[in-house]
Phi, psi and omega in degrees: 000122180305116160274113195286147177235115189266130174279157188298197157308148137245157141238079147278353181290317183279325172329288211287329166296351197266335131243034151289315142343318155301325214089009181285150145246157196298353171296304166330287182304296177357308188274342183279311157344301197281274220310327217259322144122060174234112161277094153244153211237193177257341172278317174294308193325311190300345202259341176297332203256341173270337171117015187266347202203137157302108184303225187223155153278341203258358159295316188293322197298315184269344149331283195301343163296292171309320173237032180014066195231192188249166169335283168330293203309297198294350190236002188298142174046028178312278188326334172288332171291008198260139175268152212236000000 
């Protein structure tokens, strides 16, 4: 019997409106993470935002912080992806 393997939630659609929304490029948000004390790079960032990599939880935190938005803002519209 074939087992389907479920990819996880991305939120990389919202990562990446949240910062646009900023103003930002992702080189950019980059330096501001490291200054925040997140080593992060533009090739991992890129890969959160494509959806190749699971963010950190201790990223959303300085996220959020970073763009003075809410929890929610990182999770909008996830629940339309879970299939029944």
């Amino acid at each position: 019997m074939e087992q389907k393997i479920r990819r996880d939630l991305n939120m990389g659609a919202n990562l990446r409106t949240l910062r646009y929304k900023s103003g930002l490029s992702q080189e950019k948000l980059c330096v501001e993470l490291q200054r925040r004390g997140c080593d992060i790079g533009r090739t991992t960032y890129a890969k959160y935002e494509s959806g190749e990599l699971n963010i950190r939880a201790s990223v959303i935190v300085v996220l959020k912080k970073l763009y003075n938005c809410s929890y929610d803002d990182f999770f909008a519209g996830l629940d339309k992806e879970i299939d029944d």
